[in-house]
VOBA-1610 file (N, C-alpha, C; in pm, whole numbers, padded with zeros to 5 digits, always signed):
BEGIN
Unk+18014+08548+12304Unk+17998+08436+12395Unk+18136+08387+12437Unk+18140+08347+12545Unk+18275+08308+12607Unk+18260+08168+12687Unk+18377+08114+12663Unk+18429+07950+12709Unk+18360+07943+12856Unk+18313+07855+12885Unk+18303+07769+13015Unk+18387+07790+13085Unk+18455+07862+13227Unk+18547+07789+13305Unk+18518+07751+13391Unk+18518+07611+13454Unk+18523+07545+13604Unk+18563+07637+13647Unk+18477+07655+13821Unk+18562+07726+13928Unk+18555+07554+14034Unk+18674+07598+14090Unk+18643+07482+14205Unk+18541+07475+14273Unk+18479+07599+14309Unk+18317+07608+14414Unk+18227+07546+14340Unk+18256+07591+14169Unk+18102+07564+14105Unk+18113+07372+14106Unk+18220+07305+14153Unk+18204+07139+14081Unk+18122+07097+14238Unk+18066+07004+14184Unk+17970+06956+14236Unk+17997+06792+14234Unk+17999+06725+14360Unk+18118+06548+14302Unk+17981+06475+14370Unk+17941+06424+14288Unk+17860+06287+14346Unk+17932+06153+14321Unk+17846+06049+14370Unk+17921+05923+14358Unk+17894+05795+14345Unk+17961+05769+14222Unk+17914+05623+14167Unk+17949+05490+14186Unk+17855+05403+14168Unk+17888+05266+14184Unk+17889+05192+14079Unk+17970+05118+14034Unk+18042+05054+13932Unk+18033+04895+14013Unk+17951+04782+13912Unk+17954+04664+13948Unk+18014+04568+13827Unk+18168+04516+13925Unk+18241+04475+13760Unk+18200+04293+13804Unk+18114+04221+13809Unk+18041+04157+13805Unk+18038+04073+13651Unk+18106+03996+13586Unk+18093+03935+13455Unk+18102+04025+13334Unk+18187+04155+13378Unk+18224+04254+13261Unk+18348+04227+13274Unk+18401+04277+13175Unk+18565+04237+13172Unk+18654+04369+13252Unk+18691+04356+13278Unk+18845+04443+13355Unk+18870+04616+13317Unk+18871+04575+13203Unk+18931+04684+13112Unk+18825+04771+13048Unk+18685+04731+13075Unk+18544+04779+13060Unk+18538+04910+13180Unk+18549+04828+13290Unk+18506+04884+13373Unk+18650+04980+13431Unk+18706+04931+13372Unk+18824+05063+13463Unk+18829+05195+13330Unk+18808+05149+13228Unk+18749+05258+13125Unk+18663+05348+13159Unk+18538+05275+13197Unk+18447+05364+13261Unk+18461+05457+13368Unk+18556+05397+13481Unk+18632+05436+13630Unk+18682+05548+13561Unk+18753+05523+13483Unk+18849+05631+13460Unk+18787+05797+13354Unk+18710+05796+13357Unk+18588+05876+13263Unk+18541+05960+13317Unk+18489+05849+13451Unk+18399+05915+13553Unk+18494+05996+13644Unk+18582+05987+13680Unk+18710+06010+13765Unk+18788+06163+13729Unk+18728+06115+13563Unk+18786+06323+13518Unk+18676+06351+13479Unk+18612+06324+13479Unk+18453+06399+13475Unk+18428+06442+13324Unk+18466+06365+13246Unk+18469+06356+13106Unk+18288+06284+13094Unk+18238+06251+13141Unk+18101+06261+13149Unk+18021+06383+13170Unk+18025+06468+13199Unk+18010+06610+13218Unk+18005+06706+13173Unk+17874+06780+13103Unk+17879+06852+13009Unk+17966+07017+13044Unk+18018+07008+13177Unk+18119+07119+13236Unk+18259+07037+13244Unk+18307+07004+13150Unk+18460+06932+13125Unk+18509+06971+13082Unk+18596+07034+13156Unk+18745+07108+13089Unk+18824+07045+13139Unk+18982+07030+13006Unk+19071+06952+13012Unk+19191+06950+13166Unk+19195+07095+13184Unk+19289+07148+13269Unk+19244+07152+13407Unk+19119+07144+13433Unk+19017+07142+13575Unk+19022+06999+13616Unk+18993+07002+13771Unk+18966+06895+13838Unk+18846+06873+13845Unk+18735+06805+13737Unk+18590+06847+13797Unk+18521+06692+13825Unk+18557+06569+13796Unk+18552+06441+13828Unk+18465+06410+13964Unk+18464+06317+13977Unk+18318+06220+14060Unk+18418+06111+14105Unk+18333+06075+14235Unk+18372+05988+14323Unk+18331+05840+14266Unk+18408+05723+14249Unk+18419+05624+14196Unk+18392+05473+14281Unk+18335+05458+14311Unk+18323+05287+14394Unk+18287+05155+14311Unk+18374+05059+14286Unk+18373+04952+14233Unk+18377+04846+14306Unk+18257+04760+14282Unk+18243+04635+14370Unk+18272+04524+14299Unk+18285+04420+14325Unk+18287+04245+14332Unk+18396+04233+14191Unk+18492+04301+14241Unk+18618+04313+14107Unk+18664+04152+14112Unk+18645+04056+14243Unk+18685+03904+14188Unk+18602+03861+14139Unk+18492+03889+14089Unk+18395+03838+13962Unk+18431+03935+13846Unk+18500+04001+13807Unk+18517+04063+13693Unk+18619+03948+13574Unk+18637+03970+13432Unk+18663+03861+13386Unk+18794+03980+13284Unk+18899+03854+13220Unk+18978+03891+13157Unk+18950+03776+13030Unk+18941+03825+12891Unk+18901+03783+12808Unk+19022+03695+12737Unk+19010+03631+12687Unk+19145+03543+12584Unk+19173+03490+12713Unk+19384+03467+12629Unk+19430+03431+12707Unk+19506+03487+12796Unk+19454+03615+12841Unk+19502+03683+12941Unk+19532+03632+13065Unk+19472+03531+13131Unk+19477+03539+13274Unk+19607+03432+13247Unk+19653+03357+13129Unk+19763+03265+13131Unk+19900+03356+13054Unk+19865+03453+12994Unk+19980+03508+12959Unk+20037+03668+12969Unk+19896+03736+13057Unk+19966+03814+13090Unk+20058+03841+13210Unk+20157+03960+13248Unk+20186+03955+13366Unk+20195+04124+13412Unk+20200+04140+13534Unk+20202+04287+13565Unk+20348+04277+13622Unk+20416+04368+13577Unk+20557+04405+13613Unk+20587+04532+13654Unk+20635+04542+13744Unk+20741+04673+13842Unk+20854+04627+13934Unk+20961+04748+13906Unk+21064+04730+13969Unk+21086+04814+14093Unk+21150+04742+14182Unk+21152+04798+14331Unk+21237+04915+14357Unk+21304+04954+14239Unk+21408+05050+14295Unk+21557+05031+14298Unk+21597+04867+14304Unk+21682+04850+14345Unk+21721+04722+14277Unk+21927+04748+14270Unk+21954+04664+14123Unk+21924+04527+14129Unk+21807+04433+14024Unk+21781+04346+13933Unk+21649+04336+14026Unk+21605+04439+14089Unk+21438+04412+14156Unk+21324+04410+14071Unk+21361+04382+13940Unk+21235+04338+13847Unk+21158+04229+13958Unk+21031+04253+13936Unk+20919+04184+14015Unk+20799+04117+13870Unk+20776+04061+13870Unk+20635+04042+13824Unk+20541+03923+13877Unk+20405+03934+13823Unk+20297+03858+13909Unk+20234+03833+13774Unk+20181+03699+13754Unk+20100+03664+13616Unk+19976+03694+13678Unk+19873+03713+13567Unk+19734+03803+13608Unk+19616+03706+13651Unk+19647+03569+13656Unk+19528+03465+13709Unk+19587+03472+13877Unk+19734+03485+13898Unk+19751+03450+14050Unk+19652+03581+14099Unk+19733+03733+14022Unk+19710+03874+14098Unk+19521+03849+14063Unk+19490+03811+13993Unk+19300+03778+14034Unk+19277+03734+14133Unk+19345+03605+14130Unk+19278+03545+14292Unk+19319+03606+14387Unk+19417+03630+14436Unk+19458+03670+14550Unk+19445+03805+14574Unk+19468+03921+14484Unk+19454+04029+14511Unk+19350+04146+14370Unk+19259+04111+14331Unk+19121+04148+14213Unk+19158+04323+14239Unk+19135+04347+14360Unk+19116+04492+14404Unk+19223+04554+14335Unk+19358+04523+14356Unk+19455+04582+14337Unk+19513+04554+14118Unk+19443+04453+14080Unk+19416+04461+13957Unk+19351+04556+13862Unk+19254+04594+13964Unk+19129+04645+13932Unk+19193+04835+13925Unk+19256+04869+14050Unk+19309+04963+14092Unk+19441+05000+13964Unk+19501+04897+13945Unk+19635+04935+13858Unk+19537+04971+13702Unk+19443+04875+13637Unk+19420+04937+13556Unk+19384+05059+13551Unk+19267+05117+13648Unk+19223+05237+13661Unk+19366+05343+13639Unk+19421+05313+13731Unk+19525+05428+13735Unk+19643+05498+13586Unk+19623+05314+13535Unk+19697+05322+13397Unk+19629+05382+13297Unk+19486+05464+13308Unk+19379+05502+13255Unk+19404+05655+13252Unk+19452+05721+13386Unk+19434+05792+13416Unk+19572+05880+13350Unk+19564+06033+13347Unk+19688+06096+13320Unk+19801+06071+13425Unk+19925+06117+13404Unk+20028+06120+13436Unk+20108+06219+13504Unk+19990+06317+13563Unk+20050+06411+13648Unk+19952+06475+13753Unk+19958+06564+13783Unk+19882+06594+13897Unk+19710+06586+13930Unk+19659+06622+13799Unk+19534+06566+13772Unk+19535+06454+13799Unk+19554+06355+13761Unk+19535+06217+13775Unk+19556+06128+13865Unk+19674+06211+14003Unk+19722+06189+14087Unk+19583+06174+14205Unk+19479+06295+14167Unk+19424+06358+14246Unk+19300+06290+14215Unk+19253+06287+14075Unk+19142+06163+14041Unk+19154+06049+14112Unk+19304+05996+14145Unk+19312+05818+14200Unk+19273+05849+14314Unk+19251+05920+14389Unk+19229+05926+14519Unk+19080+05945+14562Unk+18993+05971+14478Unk+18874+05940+14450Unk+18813+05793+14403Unk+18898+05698+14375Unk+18878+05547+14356Unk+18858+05486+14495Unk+18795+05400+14502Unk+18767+05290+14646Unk+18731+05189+14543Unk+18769+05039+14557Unk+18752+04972+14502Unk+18782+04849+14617Unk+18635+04732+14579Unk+18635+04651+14691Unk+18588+04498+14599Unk+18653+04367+14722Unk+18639+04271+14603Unk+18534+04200+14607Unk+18441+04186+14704Unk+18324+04205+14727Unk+18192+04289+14676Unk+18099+04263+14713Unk+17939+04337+14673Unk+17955+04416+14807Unk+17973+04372+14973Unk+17932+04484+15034Unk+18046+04595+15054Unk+18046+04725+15017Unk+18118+04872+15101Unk+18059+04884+15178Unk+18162+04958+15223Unk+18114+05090+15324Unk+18139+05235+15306Unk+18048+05248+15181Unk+18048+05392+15162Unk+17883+05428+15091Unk+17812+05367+15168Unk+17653+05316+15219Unk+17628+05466+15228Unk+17687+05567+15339Unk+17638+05690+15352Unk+17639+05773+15279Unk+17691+05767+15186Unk+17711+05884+15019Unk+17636+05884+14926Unk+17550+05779+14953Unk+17427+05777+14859Unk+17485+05753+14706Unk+17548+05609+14655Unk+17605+05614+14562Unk+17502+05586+14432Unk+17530+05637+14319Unk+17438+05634+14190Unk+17476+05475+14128Unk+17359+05405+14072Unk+17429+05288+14037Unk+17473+05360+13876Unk+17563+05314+13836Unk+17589+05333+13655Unk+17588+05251+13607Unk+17566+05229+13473Unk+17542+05159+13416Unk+17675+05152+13262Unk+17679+05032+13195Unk+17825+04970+13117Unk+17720+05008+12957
//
């Protein structure tokens, strides 16, 4: 008997909907990130791209537990000397959820080309309605 290998023809990508709705943050980009390498999938191999299309709704109702939203902060630097930046995580909620929502996922994800290629399968909106209505998305469940 011999190993499983993914071919690219044989993967097959459907696509899910993820409602981070009064789950916490880090729940649901766990999950994002699962579904994204297709580590749900009883055809999962480490080295293959075989992952599913990802849609996450109403990420400004999603919640950060403790005292996260007062003491954490997200930090990156611009490139350029003393361009340390950071944003504490109650402002980056209100104003920008999606892009919260998005950085965890990605921090989920590997660190090279795989993972590059999984993020690009994420849509994430801060709202209940998309528009990706025509793909027939699966609801999942936490």
């Amino acid at each position: 008997m011999s190993t499983y290998m993914p071919k690219a023809n044989d993967i097959n990508r459907t696509w899910y909907i993820l409602d981070a709705e009064g789950v916490s943050l880090g729940r649901v980009a766990a999950k994002a990130a699962t579904i994204l390498r297709g580590k749900h999938k009883p055809t999962y191999a480490p080295h293959a791209d075989c992952g599913d299309y990802v849609i996450i709704i109403n990420t400004d109702k999603a919640v950060l537990t403790g005292k996260k939203l007062d003491q954490k902060y997200y930090r990156w630097h611009t490139g350029w000397i003393g361009g340390l930046k950071e944003i504490k995580y109650d402002k980056l909620m209100a104003e920008q959820s999606d892009r919260a929502m998005t950085i965890a996922v990605t921090g989920m994800l590997p660190n090279n080309t795989l993972g590059r290629k999984a993020a690009t399968r994420l849509r994430v909106f801060k709202g209940a309605e998309h528009n990706q209505a025509s793909r027939n998305p699966v609801e999942c469940n936490f």
